[in-house]
Backbone as CSV, one residue per row, in Angstrom:
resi,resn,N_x,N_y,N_z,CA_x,CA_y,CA_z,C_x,C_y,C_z
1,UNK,124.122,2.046,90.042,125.540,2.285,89.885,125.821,2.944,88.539
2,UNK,125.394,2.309,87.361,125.748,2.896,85.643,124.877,4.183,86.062
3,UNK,123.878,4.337,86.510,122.844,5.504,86.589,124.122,6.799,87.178
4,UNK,124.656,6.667,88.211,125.554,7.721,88.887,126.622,7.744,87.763
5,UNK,127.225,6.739,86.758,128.399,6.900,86.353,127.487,8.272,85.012
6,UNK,126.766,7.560,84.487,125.894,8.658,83.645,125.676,9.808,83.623
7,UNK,125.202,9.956,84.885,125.433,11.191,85.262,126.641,11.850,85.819
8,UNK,127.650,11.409,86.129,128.758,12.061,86.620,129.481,12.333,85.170
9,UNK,129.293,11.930,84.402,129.682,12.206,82.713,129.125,12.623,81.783
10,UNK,127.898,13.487,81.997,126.927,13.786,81.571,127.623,14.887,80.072
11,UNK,128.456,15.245,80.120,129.389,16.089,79.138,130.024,15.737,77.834
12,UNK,129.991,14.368,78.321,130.427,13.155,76.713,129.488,12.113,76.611
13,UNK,128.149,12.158,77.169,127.192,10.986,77.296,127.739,10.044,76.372
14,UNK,127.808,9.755,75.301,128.113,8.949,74.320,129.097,8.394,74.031
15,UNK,130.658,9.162,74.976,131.925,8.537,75.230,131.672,7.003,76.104
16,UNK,130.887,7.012,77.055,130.863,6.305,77.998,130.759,4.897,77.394
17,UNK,131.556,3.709,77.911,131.852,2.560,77.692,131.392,1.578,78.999
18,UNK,130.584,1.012,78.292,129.662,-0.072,79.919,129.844,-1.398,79.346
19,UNK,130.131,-1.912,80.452,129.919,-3.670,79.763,128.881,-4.052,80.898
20,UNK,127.846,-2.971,81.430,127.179,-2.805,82.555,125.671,-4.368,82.389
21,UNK,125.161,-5.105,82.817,124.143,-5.774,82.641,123.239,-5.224,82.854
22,UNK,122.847,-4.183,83.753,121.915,-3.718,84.329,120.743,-3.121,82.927
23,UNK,119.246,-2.933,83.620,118.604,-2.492,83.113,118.925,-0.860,82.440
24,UNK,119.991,-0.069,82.913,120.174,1.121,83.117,120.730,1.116,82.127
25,UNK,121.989,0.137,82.160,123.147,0.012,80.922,122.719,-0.743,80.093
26,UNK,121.794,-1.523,79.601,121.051,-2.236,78.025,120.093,-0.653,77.825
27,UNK,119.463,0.204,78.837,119.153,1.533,77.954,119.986,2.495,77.271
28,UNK,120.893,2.622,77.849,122.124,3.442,77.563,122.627,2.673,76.542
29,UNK,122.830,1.722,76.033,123.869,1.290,74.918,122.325,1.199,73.827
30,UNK,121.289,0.763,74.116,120.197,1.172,72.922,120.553,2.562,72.341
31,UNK,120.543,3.825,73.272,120.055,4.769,72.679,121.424,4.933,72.162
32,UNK,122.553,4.805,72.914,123.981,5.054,72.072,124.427,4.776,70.474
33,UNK,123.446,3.455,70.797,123.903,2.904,69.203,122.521,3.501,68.236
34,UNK,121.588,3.997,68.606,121.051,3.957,67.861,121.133,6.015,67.477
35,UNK,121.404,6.686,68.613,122.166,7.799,68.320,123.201,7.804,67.325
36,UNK,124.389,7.279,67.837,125.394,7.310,66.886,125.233,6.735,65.680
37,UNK,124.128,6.053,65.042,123.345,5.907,63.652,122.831,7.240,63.055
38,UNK,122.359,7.447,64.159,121.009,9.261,63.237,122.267,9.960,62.944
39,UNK,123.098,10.093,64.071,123.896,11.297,63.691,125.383,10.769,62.520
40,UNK,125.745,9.799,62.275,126.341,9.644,61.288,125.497,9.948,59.920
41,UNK,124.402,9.631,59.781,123.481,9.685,58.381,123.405,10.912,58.875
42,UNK,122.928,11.645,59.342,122.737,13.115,59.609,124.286,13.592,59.068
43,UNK,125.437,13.668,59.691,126.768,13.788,59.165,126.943,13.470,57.867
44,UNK,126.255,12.478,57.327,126.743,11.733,55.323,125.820,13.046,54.961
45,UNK,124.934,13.246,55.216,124.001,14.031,54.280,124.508,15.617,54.603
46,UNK,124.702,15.802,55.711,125.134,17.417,56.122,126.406,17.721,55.070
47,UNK,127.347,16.709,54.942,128.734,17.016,54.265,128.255,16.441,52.395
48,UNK,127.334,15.977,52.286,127.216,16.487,51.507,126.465,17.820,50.420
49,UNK,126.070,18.783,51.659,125.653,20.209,51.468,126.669,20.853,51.922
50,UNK,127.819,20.857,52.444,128.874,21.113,52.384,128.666,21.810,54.363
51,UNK,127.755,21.728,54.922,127.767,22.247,56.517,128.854,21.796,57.793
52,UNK,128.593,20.469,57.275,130.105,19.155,58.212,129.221,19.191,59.454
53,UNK,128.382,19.300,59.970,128.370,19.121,61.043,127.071,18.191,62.100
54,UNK,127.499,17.816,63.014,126.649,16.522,63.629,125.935,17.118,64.417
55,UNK,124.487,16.639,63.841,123.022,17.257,64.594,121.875,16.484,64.574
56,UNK,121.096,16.495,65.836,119.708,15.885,66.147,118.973,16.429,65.927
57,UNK,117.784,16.018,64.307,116.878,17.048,64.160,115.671,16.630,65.027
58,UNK,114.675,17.542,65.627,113.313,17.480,66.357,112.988,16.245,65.960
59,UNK,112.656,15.741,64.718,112.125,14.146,64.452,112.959,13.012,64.744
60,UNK,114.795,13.278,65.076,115.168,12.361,65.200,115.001,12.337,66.820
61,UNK,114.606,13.362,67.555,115.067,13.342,68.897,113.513,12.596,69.442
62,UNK,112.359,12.608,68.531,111.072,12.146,68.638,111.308,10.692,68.452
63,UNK,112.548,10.237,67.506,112.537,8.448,67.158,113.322,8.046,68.494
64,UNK,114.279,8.799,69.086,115.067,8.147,69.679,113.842,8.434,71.185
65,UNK,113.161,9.250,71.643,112.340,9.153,72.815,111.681,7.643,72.300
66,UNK,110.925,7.608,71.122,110.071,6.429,71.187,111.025,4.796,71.377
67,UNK,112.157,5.025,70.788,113.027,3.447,70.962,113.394,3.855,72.189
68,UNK,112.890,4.561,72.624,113.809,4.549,74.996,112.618,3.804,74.916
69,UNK,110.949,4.555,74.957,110.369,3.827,75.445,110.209,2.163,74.828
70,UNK,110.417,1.728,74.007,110.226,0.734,73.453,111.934,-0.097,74.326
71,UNK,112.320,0.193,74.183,113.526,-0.192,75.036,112.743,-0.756,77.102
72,UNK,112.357,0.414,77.077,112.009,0.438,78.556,111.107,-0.759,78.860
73,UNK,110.206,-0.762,77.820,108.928,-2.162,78.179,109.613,-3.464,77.347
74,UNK,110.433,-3.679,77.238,111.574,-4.922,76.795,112.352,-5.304,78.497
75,UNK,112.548,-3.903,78.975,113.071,-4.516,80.293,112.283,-4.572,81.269
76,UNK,111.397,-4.287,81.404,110.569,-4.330,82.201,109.279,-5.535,81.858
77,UNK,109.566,-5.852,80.978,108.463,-7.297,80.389,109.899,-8.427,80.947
78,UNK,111.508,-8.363,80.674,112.136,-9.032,81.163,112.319,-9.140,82.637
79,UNK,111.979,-7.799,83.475,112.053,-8.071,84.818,110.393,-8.826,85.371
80,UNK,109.713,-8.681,84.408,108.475,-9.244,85.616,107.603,-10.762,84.505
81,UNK,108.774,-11.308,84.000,108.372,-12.014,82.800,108.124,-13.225,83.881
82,UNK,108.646,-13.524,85.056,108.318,-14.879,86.166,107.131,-14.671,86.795
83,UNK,106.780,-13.518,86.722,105.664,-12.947,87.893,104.161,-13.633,87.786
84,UNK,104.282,-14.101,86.682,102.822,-15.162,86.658,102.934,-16.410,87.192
85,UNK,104.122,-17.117,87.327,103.953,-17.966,88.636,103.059,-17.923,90.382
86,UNK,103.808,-16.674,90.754,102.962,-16.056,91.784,101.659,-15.485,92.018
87,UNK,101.267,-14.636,90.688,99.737,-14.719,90.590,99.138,-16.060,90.007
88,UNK,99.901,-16.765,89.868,98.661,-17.532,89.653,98.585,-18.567,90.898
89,UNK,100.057,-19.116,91.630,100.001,-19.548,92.890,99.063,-18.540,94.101
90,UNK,98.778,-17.252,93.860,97.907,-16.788,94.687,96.517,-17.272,94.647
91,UNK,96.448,-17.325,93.459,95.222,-17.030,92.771,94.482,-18.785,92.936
92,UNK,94.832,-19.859,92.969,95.096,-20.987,92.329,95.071,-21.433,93.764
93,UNK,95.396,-21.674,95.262,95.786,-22.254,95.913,94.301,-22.200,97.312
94,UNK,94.060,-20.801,97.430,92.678,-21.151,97.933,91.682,-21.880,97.235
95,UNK,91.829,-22.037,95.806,90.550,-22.855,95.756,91.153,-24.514,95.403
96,UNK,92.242,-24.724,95.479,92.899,-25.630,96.223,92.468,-26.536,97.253
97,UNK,92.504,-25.092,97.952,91.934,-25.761,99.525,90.925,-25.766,99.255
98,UNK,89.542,-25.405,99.145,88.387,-25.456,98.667,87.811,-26.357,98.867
99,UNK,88.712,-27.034,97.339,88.324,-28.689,97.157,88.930,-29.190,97.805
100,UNK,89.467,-29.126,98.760,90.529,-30.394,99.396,88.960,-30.280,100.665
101,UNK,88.511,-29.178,100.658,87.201,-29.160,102.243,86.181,-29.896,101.699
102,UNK,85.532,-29.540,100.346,84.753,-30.292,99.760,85.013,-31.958,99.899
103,UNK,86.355,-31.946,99.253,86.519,-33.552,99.565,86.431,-34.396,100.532
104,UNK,87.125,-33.718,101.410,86.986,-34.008,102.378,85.855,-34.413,103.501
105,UNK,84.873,-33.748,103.219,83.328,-33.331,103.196,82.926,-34.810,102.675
106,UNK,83.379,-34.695,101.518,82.642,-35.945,100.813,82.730,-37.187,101.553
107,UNK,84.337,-37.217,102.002,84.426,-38.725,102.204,83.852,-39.381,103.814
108,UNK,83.498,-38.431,104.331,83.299,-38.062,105.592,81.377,-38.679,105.060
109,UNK,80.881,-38.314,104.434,79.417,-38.684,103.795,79.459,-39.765,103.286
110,UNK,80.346,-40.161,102.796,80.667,-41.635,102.044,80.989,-42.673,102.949
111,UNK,81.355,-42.351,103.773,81.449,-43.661,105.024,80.758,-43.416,105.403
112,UNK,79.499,-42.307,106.216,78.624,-42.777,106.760,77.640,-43.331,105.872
113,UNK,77.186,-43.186,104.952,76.222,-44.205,104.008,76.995,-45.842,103.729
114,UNK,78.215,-45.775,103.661,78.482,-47.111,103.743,77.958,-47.840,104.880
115,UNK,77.478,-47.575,105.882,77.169,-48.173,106.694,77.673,-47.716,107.914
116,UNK,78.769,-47.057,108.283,79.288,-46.938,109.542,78.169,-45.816,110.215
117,UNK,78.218,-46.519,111.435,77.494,-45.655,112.329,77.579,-44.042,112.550
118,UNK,76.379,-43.245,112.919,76.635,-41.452,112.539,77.347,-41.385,113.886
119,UNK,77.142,-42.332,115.021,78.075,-42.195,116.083,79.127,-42.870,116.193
120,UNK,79.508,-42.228,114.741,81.042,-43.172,114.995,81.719,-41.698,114.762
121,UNK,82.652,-41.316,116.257,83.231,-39.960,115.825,84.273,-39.826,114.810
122,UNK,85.148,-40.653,114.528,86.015,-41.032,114.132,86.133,-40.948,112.460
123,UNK,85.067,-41.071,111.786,84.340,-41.304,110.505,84.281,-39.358,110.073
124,UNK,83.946,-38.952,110.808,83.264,-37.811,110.783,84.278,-36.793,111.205
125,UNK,85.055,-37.072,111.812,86.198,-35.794,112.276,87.613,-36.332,111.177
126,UNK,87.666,-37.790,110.647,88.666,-38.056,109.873,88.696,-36.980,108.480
127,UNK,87.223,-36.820,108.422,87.110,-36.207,106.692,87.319,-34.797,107.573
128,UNK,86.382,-34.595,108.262,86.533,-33.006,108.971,88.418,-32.638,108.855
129,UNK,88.922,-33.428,109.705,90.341,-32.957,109.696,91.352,-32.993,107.885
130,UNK,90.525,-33.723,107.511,91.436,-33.657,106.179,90.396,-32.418,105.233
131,UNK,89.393,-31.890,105.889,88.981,-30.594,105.233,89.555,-29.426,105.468
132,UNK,89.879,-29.539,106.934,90.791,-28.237,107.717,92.031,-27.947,107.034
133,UNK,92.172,-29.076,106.638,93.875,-29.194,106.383,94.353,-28.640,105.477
134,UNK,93.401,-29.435,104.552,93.596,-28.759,103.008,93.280,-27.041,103.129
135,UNK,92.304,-26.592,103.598,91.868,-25.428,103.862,93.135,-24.222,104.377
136,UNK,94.197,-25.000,105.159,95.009,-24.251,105.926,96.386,-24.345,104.908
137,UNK,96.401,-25.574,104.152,97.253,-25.445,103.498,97.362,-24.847,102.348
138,UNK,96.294,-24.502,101.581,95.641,-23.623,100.814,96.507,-22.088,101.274
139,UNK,95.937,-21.881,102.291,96.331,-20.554,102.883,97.328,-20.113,102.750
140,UNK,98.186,-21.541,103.374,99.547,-21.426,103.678,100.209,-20.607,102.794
141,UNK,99.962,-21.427,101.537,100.867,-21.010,99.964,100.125,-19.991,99.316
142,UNK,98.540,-19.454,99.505,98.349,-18.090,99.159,98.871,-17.005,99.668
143,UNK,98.867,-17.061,100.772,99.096,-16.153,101.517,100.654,-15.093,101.182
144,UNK,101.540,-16.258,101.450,102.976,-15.385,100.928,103.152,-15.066,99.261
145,UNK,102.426,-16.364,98.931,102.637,-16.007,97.225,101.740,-14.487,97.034
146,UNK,100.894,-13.952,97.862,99.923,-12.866,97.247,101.478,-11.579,98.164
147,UNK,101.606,-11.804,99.088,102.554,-10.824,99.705,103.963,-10.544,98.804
148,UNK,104.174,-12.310,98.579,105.600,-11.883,97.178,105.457,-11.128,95.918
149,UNK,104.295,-11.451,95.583,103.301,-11.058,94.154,103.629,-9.524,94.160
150,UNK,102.916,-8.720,95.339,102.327,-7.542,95.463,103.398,-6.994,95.882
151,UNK,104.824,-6.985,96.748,105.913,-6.625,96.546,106.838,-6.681,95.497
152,UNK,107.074,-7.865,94.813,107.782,-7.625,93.498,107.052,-6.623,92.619
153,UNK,105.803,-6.587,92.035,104.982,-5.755,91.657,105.143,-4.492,91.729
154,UNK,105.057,-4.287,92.826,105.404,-2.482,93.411,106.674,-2.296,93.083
155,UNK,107.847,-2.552,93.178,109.414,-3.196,93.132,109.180,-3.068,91.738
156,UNK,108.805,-3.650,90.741,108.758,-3.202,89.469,108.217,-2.321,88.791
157,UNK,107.080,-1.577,89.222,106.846,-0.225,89.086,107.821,0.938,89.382
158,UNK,108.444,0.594,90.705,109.352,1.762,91.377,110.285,1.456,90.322
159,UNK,110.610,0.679,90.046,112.236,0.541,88.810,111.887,0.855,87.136
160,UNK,110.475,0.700,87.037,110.461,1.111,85.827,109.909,3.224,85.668
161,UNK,109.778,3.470,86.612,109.726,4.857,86.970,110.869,5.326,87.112
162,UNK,112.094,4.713,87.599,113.364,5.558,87.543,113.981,4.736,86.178
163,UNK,113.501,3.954,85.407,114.328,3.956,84.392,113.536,4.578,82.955
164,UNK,112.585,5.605,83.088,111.990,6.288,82.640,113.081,7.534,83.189
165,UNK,112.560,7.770,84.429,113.531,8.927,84.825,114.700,9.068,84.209
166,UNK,115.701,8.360,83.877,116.654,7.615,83.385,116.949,7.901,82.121
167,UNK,115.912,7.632,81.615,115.823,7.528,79.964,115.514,8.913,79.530
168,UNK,115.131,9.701,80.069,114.505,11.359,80.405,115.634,12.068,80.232
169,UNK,116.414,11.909,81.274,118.077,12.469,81.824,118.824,12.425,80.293
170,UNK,118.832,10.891,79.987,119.874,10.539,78.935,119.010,11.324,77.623
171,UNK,118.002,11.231,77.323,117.756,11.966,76.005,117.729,13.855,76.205
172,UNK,117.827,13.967,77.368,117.906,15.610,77.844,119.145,16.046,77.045
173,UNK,119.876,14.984,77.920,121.557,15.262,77.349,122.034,14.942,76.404
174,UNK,121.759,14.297,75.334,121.724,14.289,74.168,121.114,15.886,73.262
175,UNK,120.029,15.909,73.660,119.509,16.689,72.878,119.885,18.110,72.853
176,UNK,120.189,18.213,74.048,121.581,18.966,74.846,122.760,19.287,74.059
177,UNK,123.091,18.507,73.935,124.655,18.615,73.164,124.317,18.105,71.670
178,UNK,123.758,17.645,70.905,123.721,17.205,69.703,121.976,18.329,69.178
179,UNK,120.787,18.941,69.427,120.100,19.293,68.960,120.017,20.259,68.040
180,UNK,119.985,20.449,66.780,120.005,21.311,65.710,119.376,22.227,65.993
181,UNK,119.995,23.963,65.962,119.449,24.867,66.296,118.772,25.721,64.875
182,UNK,117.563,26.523,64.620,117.562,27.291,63.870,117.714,28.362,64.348
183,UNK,119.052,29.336,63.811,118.690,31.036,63.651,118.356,31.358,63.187
């Protein structure tokens, strides 16, 4: 949404007023404020060579690309800052089950040395079924946690590629309308 208003105003970039939350609008008010810094000190120093006038030199237009990107991996470390829950519930839950088969395994061996008979089915399919179980339940919770994982993932790549794109547009147009020319 701030992305279309941006661009539909692309002529006063720096007029624009957002009280926007979005990732789009915390880039846009970085580079705003930190624009309208260069170019005031750029302005104190121009008027006092007597020129008056407000300009982005090549090095400032090099500081303000590097605070987009430094901007950009602030939001994008904030959008995927939960995402280690899910890898590690992927990661973490088959071997979960694992041990729940192992154990299971075990106890299934542990009653028959206690004494109960090897033809006792009961002894032997009790641990069996609490090996399956664990095994399936394991699954259960890998399974979507690796599918949620690997979609948010992608989902945060695709958003940090258009807010690059984004950040591209907005320093174009800046540099656009504010870049110091030599004749």
């Amino acid at each position: 949404q701030f992305k279309k208003i941006a661009e539909k105003h692309k002529d006063a970039i720096l007029n624009l007023s957002t009280h926007c939350r979005s990732p789009f609008g915390h880039l846009y008010l970085s580079l705003k404020e930190k624009t309208v810094q260069i170019l005031d000190k750029n302005h104190f120093f121009s008027s006092e060579t007597g020129t008056h006038k407000n300009y982005l030199s090549h090095n400032d237009i090099e500081f303000l690309s590097a605070h987009l990107q430094t901007a950009i991996s602030k939001q994008k470390e904030r959008i995927e800052k939960n995402l280690f829950i899910l890898s590690t519930t992927k990661t973490l839950a088959p071997f979960l089950g694992l041990l729940g088969t192992v154990w299971g395994i075990l106890v299934s061996f542990g009653e028959m040395q206690a004494g109960h008979s090897v033809s006792s089915n009961s002894i032997i399919l009790g641990g069996l079924a609490t090996a399956l179980t664990t095994t399936v339940l394991g699954l259960l919770i890998a399974i979507p946690a690796l599918i949620a994982f690997n979609y948010l993932k992608n989902l945060s790549r695709r958003f940090t590629t258009e807010m690059c794109d984004f950040s591209h547009f907005l320093l174009s147009t800046i540099e656009l309308q504010y870049r110091k020319v030599d004749i």
